[in-house]
C-alpha positions as CSV (number, residue, x, y, z in Angstrom):
1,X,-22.2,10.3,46.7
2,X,-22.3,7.0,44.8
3,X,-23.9,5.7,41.6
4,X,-25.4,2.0,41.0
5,X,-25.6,0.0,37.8
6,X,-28.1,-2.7,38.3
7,X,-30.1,-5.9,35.7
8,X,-33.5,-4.0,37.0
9,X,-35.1,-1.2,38.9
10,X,-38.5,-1.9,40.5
11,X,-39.8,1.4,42.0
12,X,-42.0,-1.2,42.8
13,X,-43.1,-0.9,39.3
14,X,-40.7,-1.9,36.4
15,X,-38.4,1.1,35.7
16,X,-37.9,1.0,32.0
17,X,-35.0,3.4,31.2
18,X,-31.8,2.9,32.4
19,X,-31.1,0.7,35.3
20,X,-28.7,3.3,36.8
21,X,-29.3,5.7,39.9
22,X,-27.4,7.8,42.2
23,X,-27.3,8.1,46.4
24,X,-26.3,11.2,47.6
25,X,-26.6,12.2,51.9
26,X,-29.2,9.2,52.3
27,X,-31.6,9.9,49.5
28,X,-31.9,8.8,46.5
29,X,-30.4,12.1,43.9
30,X,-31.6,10.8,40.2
31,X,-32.8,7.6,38.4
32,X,-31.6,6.8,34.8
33,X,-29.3,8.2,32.4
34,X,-26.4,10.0,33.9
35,X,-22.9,10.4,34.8
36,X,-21.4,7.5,36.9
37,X,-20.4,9.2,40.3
38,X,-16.4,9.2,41.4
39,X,-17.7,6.3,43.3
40,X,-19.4,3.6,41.5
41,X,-21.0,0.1,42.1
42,X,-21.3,-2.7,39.5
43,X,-24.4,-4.7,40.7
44,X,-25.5,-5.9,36.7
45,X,-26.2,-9.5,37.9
46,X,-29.1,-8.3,40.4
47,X,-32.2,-6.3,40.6
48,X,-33.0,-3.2,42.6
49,X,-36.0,-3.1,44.8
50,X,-37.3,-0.6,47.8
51,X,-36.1,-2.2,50.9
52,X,-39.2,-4.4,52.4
53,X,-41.2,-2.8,55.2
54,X,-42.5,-5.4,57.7
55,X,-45.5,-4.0,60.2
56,X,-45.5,-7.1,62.2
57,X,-42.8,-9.0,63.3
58,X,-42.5,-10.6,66.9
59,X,-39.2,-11.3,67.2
60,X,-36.4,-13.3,65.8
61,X,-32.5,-14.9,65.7
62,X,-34.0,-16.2,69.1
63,X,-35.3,-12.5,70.6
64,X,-38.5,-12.0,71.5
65,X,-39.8,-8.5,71.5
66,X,-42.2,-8.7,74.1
67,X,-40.3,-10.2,76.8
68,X,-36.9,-8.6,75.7
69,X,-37.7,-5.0,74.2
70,X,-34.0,-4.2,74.3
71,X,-33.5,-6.8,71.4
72,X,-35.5,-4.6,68.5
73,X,-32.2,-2.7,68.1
74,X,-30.1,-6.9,68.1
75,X,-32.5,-7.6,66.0
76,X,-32.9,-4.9,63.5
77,X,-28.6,-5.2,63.0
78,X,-29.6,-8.6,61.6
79,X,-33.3,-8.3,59.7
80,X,-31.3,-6.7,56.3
81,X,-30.1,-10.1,56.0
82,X,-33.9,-10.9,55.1
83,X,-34.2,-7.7,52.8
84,X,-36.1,-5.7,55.7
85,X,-34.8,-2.2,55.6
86,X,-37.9,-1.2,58.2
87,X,-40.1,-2.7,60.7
88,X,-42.4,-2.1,63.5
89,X,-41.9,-4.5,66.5
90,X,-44.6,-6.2,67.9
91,X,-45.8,-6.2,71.2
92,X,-48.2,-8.5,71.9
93,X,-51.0,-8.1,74.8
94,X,-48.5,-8.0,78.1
95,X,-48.9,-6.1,81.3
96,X,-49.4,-2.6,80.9
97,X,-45.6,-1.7,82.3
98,X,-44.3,-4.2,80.1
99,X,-45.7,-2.1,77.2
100,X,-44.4,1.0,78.5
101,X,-40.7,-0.6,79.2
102,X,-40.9,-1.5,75.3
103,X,-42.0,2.2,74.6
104,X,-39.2,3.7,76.3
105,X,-36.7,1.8,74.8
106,X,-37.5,2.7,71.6
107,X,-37.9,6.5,73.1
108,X,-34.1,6.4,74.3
109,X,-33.3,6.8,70.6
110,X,-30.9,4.7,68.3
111,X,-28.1,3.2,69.9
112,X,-24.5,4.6,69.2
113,X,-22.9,3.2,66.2
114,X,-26.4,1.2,65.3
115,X,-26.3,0.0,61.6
116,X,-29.8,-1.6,60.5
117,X,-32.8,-1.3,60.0
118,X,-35.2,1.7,60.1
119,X,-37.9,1.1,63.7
120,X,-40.5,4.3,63.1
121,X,-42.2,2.9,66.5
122,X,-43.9,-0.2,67.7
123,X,-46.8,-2.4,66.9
124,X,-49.2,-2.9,69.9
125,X,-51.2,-5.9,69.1
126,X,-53.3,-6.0,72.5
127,X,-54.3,-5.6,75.0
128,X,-57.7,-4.6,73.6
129,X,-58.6,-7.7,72.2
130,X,-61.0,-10.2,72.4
131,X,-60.9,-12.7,74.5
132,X,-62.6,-15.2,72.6
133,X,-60.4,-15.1,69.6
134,X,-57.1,-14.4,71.9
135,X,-54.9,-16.8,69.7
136,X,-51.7,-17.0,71.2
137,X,-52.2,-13.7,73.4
138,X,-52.1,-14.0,77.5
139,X,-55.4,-13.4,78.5
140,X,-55.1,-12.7,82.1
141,X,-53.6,-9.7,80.5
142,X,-55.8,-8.2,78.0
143,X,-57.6,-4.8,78.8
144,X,-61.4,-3.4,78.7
145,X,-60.0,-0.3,76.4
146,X,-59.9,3.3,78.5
147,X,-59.0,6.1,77.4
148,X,-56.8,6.6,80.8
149,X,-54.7,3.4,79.6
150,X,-53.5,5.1,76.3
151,X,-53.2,8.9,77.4
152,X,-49.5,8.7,76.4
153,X,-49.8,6.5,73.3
154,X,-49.3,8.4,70.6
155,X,-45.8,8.5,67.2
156,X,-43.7,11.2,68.9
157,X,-43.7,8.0,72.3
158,X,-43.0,5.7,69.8
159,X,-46.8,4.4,69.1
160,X,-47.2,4.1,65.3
161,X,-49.8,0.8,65.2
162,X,-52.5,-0.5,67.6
163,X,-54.3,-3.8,66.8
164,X,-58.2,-3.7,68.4
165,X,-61.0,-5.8,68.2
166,X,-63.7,-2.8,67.5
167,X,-66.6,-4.6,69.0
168,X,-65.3,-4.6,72.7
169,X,-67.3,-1.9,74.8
170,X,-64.9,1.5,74.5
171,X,-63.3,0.3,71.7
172,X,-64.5,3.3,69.4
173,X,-63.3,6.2,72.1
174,X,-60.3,4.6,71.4
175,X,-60.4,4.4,67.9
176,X,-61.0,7.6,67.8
177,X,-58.5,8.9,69.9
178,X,-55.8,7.2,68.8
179,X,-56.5,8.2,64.6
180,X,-56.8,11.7,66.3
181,X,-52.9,11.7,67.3
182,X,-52.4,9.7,64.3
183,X,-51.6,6.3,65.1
184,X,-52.5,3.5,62.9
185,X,-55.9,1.8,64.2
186,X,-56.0,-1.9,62.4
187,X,-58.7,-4.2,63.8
188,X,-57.7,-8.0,64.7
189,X,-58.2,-10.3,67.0
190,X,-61.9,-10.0,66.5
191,X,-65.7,-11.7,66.8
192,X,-67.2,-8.3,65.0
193,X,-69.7,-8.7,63.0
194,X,-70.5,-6.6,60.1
195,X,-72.1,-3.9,61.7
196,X,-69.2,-3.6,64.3
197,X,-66.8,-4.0,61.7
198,X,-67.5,-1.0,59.4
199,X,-68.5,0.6,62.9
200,X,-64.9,0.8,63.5
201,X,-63.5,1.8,60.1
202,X,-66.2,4.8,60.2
203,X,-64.1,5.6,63.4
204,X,-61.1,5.6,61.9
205,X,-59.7,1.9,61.5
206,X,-58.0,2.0,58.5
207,X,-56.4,-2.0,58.5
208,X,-57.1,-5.4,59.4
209,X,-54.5,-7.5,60.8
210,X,-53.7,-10.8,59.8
211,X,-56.8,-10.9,57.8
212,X,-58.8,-13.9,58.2
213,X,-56.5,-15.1,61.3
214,X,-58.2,-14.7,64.8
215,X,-61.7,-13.4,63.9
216,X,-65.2,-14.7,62.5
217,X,-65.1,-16.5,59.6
218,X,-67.3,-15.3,56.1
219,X,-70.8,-16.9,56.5
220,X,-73.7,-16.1,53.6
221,X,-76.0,-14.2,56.2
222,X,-73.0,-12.8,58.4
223,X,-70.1,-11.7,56.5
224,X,-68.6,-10.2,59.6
225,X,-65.0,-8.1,59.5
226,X,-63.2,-9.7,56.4
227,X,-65.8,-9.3,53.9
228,X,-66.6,-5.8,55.7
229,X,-62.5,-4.8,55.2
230,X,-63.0,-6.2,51.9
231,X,-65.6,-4.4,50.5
232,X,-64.5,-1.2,51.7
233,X,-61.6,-0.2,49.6
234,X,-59.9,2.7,51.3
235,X,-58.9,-0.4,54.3
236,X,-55.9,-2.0,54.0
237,X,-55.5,-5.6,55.3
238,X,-52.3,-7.7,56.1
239,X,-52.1,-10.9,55.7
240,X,-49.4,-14.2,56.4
241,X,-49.1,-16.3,52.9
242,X,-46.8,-19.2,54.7
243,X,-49.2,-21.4,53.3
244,X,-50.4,-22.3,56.7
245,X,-52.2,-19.8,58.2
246,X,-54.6,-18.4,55.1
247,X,-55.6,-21.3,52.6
248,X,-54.4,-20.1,48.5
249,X,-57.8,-19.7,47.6
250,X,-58.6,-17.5,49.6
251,X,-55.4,-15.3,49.2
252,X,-56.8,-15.1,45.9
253,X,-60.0,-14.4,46.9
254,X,-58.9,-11.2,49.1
255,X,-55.9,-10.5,45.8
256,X,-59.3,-9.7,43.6
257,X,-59.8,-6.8,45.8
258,X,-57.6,-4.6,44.6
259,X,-54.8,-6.1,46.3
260,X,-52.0,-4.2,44.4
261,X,-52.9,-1.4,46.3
262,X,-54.3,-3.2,49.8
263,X,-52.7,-6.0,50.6
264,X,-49.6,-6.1,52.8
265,X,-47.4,-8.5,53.5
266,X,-46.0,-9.7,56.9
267,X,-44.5,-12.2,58.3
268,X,-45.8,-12.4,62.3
269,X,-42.5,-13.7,63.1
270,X,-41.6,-15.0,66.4
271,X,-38.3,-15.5,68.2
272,X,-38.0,-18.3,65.7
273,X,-37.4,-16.3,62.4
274,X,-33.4,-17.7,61.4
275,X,-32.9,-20.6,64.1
276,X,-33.9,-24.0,64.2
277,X,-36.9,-26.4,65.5
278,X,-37.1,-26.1,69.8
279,X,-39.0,-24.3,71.8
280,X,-39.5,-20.2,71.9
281,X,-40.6,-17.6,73.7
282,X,-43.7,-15.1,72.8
283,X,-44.6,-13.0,75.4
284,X,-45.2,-15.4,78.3
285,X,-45.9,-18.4,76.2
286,X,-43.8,-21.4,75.4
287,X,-43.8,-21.7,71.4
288,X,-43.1,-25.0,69.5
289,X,-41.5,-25.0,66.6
290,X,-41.9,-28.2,64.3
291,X,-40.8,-28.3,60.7
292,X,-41.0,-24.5,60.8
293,X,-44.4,-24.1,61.7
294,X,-45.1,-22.6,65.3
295,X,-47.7,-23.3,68.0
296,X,-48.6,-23.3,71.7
297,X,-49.5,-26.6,73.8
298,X,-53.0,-26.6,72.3
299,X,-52.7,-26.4,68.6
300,X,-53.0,-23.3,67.8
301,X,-50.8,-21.1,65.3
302,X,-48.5,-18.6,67.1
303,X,-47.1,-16.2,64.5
304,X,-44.3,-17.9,62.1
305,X,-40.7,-17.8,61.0
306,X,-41.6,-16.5,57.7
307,X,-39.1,-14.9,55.8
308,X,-40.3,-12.2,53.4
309,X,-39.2,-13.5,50.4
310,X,-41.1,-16.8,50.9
311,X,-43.9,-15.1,51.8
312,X,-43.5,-12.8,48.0
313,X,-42.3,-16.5,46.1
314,X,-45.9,-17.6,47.4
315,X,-48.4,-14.7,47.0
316,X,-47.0,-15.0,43.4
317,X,-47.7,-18.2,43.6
318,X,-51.1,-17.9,44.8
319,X,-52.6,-15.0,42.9
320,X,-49.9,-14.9,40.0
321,X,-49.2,-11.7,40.4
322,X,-46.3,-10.2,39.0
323,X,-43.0,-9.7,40.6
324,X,-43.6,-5.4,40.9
325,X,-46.7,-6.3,41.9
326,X,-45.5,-8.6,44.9
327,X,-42.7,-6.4,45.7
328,X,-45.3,-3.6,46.3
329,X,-47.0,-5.3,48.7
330,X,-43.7,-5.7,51.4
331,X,-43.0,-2.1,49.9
332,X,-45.0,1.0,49.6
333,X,-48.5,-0.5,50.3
334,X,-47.1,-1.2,54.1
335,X,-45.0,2.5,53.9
336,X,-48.3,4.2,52.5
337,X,-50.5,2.6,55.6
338,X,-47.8,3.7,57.7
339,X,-47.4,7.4,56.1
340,X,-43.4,6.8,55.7
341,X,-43.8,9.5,52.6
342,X,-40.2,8.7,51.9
343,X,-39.5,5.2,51.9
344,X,-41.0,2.0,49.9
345,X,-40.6,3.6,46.9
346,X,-37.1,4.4,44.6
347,X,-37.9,7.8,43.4
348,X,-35.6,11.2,43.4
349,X,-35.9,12.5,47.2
350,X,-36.7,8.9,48.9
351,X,-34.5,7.8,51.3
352,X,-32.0,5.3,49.7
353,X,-33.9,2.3,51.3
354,X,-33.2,-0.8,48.9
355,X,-32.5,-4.0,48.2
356,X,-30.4,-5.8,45.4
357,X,-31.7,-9.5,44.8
358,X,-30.8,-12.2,42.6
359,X,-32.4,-13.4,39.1
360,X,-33.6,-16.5,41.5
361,X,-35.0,-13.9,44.5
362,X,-32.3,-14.4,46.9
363,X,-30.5,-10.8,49.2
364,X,-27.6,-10.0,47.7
365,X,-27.6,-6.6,49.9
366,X,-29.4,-4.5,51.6
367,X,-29.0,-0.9,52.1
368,X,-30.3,1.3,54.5
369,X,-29.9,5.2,54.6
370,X,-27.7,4.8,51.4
371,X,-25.6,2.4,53.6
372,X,-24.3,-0.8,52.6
373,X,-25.8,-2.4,56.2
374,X,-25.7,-6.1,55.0
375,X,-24.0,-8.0,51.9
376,X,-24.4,-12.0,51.0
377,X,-21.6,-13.6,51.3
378,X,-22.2,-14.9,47.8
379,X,-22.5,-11.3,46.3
380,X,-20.3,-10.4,43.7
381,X,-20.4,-6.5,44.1
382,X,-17.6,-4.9,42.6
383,X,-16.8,-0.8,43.5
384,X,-15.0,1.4,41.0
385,X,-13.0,4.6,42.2
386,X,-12.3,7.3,39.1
């Protein structure tokens, strides 16, 4: 057991008694006034926030999920650097065996002596999408949905997410289906219109990926899937605020819709996330990164190398929402779509998921489990022994 002084708790609101709260076997035991624990850390220069919960991250450090699903446990040693304290790696349309290689991976278990982040299963982004708004995804791969193709997908195999494009013929068996076992159902990569769209959350799509990215833009006459997610509030949407892939305005224009409680944010990384400007792998495309901003041979946008606190610095930005308010959004918005009952939120019982960061939003540390997992190097953390 340990106790913590911090500057601030966010639980992600502001926590206004004092900024003091106790670990104990992985959870978090009390918040506020109390005893300091036989084991004590000083953390007064930084604030305390639930570790950040990403839902769709590619790759990154130079790994690439899709074509390497060995590297989500590489990978997740290194994503508390970034504040993550959870994710869900993405697999983006690939051959069939591909996706089940990826599945039993993450079905061997954690590997011995593992210290990172928390992986509740994988994000399938594909194949069921639509060819016509395929983005970055191999078409030679992507699938006419059956339900024979998904008879093992389910959370206990490591399924937690699947990304479809509700319009395609079979789409809503699947739907269907897969919200039967449980599994997230978030529709993306899309030309529904607004009859298909809320077609598909009536079968159980509860999320939109990458809102406004890869499907049919708002028209007056035919507002098709965004404005469909939008004006259904239950649906929760994700979306990439690099400043490149969603114009501000319209950030604010999807914030207005009760986006303290809908909106999360992700950062689509790629292999890319932490290295330089070259060339990267997705899948079994060739990605160019320039000036941080990634695409294939044609043009088009292939995930990013956001990191999540750029992404919070410029929702902020954007909508000017507050800081709780932003911090919610990487926090328990993603863990409530997710159903992680215990995480994205510091609160007696939670597990100790959390992140201390600087006045100026930098990682200090992150802990994961109650386990100091990653500390900046810059981090004055000082522990006291009675």
């Amino acid at each position: 057991m340990f106790s913590l002084d911090a500057r601030k708790i966010y639980l992600p609101e502001p926590f206004n008694q004092e900024a003091r709260i106790s670990v104990q076997e992985e959870r978090i035991y009390q918040l506020g006034d109390q005893e300091k624990a036989l084991r004590h850390l000083n953390a007064l220069q930084y604030d305390l926030v639930p570790g950040f919960i990403d839902i769709q991250i590619n790759g990154a450090f130079g790994y690439d999920f899709s074509s390497d699903p060995k590297s989500i446990w590489e990978v997740g040693k290194k994503l508390p650097e970034l504040g993550i304290s959870a994710f869900l790696p993405t697999i983006i349309t690939s051959s069939l065996s591909s996706i089940h290689q990826a599945l039993e991976i993450w079905q061997a278990g954690v590997p011995e002596g593992y210290h990172g982040a928390y992986i509740p299963g994988l994000h399938l982004e594909g194949p069921f999408l639509n060819p016509k708004k395929h983005g970055a995804h191999s078409i030679e791969h992507l699938k006419i949905p059956d339900p024979k193709l998904i008879e093992d997908w389910n959370i206990e195999n490591g399924v937690r997410m699947v990304t479809i494009a509700p319009e395609i013929p079979g789409a809503k068996n699947l739907i269907l289906t897969l919200t039967q076992r449980g599994v997230v159902v978030s529709s993306g990569h899309s030309m529904a219109d607004l009859y298909q769209a809320k077609e598909g959350i009536s079968a159980g799509i509860r999320a939109a990926t990458h809102l406004f990215n890869a499907m049919t833009p708002i028209h007056h006459r035919e507002p098709g899937l965004v404005m469909a997610v939008l004006d259904h509030d239950p649906t929760m949407f994700s979306l990439i605020c690099d400043g490149q892939h969603v114009a501000a305005e319209l950030i604010r224009m999807a914030w207005h819709y009760n986006g303290k409680n809908r909106l999360i944010l992700i950062s689509d990384a790629i292999a890319a996330l932490g290295m330089p400007d070259g060339v990267y792998q997705l899948g079994e495309q060739s990605i160019q990164i320039q000036h941080q901003i990634a695409r294939v041979e044609d043009g088009t946008l292939a995930g990013s190398v956001l990191k999540p606190l750029t992404a919070l610095k410029n929702l902020m930005n954007m909508t000017r929402c507050s800081l709780s308010e932003g911090i919610t959004c990487w926090t328990k918005n993603p863990a409530s779509l997710l159903n992680l009952t215990n995480r994205g939120e510091i609160k007696p019982g939670s597990i100790a998921d959390f992140v201390l960061m600087s006045v100026d939003q930098e990682i200090a540390a992150t802990f994961v489990r109650g386990e100091l997992v990653y500390q900046a190097p810059w981090a004055n953390l000082k522990w006291e022994f009675a």
